[in-house]
Every structure is written in structure tokens, then in C-alpha cells.
C-alpha positions as CSV (number, residue, x, y, z in Angstrom):
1,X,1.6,-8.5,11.5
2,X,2.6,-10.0,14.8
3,X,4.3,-6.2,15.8
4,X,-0.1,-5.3,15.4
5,X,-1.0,-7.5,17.0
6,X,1.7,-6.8,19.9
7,X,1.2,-3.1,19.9
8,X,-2.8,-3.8,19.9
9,X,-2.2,-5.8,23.5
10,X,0.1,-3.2,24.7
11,X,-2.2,-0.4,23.8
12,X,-5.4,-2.4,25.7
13,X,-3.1,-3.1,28.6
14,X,-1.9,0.9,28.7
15,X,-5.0,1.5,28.4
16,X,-6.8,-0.1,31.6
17,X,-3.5,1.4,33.3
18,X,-4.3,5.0,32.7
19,X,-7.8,3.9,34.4
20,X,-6.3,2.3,37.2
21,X,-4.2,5.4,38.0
22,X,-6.8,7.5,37.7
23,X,-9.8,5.8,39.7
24,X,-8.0,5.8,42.9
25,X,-10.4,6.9,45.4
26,X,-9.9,5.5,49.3
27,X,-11.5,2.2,49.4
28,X,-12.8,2.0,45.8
29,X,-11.6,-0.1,42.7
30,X,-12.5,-0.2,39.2
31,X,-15.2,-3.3,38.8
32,X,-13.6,-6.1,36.6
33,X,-15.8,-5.7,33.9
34,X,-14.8,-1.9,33.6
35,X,-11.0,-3.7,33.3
36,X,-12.1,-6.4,30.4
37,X,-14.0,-3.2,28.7
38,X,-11.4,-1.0,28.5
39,X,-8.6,-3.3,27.3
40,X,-11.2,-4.1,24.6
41,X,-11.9,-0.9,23.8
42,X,-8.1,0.1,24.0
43,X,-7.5,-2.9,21.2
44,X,-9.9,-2.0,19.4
45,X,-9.6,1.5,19.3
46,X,-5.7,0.9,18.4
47,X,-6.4,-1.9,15.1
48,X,-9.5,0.9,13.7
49,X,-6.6,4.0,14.1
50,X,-4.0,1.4,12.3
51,X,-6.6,0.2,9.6
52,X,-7.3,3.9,8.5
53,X,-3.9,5.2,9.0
54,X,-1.6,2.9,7.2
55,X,-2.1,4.1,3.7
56,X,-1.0,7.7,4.3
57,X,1.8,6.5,6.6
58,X,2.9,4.1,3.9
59,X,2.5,6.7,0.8
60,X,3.8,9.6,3.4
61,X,7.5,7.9,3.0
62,X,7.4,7.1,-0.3
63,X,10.4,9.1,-2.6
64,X,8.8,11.9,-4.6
65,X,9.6,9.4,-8.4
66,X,7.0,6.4,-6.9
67,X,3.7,7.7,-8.3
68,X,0.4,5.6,-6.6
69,X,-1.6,4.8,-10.0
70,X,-4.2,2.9,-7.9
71,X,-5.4,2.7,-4.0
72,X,-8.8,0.7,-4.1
73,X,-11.0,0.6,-1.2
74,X,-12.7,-2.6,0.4
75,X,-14.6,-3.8,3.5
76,X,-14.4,-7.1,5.4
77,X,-16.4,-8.9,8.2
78,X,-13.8,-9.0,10.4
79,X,-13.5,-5.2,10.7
80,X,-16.8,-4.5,10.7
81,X,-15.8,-0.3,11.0
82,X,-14.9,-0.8,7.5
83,X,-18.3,-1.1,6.3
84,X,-19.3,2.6,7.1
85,X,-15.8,4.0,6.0
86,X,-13.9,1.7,3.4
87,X,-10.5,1.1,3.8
88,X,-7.7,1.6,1.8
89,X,-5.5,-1.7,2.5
90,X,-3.7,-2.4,-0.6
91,X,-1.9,0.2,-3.6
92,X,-0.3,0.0,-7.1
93,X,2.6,2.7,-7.7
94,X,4.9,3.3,-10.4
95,X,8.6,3.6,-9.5
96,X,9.8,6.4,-11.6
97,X,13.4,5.6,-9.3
98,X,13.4,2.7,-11.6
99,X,12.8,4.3,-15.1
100,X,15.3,3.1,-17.7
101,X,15.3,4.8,-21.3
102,X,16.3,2.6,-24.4
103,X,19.8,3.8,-25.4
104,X,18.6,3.5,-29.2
105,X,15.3,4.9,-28.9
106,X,14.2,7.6,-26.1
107,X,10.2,6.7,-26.8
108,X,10.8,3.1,-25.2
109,X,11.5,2.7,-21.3
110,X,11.2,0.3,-18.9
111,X,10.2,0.5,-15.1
112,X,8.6,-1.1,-12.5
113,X,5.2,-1.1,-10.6
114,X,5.1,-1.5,-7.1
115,X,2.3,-3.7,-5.9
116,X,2.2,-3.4,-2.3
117,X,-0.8,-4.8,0.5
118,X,-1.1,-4.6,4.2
119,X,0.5,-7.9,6.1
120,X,1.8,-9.0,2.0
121,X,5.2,-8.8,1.1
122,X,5.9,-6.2,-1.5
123,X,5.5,-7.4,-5.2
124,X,7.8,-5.2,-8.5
125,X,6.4,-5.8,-12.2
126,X,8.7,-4.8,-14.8
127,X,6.6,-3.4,-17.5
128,X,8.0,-1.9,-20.8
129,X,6.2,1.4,-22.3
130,X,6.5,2.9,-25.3
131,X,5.5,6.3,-24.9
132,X,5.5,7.2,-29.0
133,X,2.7,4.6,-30.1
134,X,0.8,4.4,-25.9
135,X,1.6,0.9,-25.7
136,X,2.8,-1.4,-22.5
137,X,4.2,-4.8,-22.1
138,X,4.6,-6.4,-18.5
139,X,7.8,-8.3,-18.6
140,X,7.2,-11.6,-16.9
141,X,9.0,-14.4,-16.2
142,X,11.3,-14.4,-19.3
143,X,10.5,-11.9,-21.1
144,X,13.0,-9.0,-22.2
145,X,12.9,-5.5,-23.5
146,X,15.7,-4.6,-26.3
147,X,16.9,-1.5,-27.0
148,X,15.6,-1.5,-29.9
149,X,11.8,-1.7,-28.7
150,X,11.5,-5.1,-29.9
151,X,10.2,-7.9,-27.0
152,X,11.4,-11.1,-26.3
153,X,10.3,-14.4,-24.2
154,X,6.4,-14.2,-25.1
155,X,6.1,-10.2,-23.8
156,X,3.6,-8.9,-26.4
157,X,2.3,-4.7,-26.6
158,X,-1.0,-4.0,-25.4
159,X,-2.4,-0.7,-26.3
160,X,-2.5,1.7,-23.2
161,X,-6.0,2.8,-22.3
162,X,-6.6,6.8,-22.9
163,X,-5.4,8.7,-19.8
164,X,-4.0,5.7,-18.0
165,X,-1.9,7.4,-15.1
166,X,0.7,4.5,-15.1
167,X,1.4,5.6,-19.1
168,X,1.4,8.7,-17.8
169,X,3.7,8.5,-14.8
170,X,6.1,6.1,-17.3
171,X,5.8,9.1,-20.0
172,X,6.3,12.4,-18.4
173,X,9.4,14.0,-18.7
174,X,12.1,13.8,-15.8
């Protein structure tokens, strides 16, 4: 965050400089409020292209196995820009880098989903599937997946909604 907010200043300050070298007719200078303006609009123009770019250059260097299962979109009042085109600020993925089968039982696996948001450090859910029956157990503080499908330390299945892309992305065939 404080690199933003650093590279927002720097890209202000740039800015106003590529007006100073250019307005450089004999005796004339660029008013002070055309200085303020610019290195507003330079900041400004530099946090809207960072808001809207950061989730394809976060997802654009993700390994082809991490699968994003969910990018919602959201506004706030403090970037107002965001209420005409929502941004994309946070994302769920499934790590299929992480993907372990049960020795015992090729149906159940275990992996992890990636639960990353702008300015948050990056958060990794174990969560056990079994891919015979659709079912899913997030593996907590705790709890533990067998090899024999059975769950320990309070993890209980939940059945998998229909179509749920993080069964999906856990189930499909490497």
C-alpha cells in the first residue's frame, strides 16, 4: 500500500513536469493552480488505472493449476469512479498446485483455496472434497482429512451445491 501511495505522488509530480517542459514559452509560466491541477489529476488518474488494473495483473501471473472460482465486484465512497464501473478488488481461487489425492481412495482429495484482497495479506483454506458423493469439508483449525475419507477435529461434509466451480476445479482430472 504505501509503494501506491508512493507511485501515486511520483506519477502527480511526473506529471506537472511533463507540463513544465512543455509550456516554455519566453517570459511565460504555467499559473500555480494549473501546477496543483495537474498533480491532482496525475494522482488521480494513476490510483483509477491501479483500481481497474490490479485484478488482471494479479490473475495475469497466476500458474495455469490456480483456478479463480470467484471475483466479486463492489464500490466505495472513497473511489467514487467505482460507482459507474465496479471494481474487482478482492478473488477466491482454487490451487490445483496444491491438490493432494487420498492414497486409499482416489475420489477424496484435499487442496487449498486461495483468498486473496487488495492491501490484505493472502489467506489458504484447506478444504477436503470428495468428488464420488460432491461433498466438501473446509479443514479449520484442527481439523484433519484421513486417507480413508473419514474427518477429524470437528471438520464435518457439506454437500457441494450443483455446478459449484470450486468442486469442479477440485474434481477434474489432471
Amino acid at each position: 500500500m504505501l509503494m501506491d501511495v508512493i507511485a501515486m505522488i511520483a506519477t502527480g509530480a511526473g506529471m506537472v513536469g511533463v507540463a513544465m517542459a512543455i509550456w516554455r514559452p519566453p517570459k511565460h509560466h504555467l499559473p500555480g493552480w494549473a501546477i496543483a491541477a495537474l498533480f491532482g489529476f496525475g494522482m488521480a488518474a494513476y490510483a483509477i488505472w491501479n483500481d481497474y488494473t490490479w485484478f488482471p495483473r494479479v490473475t495475469g501471473v497466476l500458474p495455469p493449476e490456480v483456478v479463480v472460482i470467484e471475483a466479486p465486484t463492489g464500490s466505495s465512497p472513497w473511489r467514487p469512479w467505482s460507482y459507474l464501473v465496479p471494481l474487482r478488488l478482492r478473488f477466491t481461487a482454487f490451487d490445483g498446485t496444491s491438490l493432494q489425492p487420498s492414497a486409499t481412495n482416489p475420489a477424496i482429495r484435499q487442496g487449498e483455496v486461495v483468498m486473496v484482497e487488495r492491501g490484505v495479506p493472502t489467506r489458504r483454506i484447506p478444504v477436503a472434497f470428495d468428488c464420488a458423493q460432491g461433498m466438501q469439508a473446509d479443514l479449520g483449525e484442527g481439523a484433519s482429512l484421513a486417507a480413508d475419507g473419514s474427518l477429524g477435529g470437528g471438520a464435518e461434509w457439506r454437500q457441494a451445491v450443483a455446478d459449484d466451480p470450486l468442486q469442479t476445479a477440485a474434481c477434474q482430472e489432471r
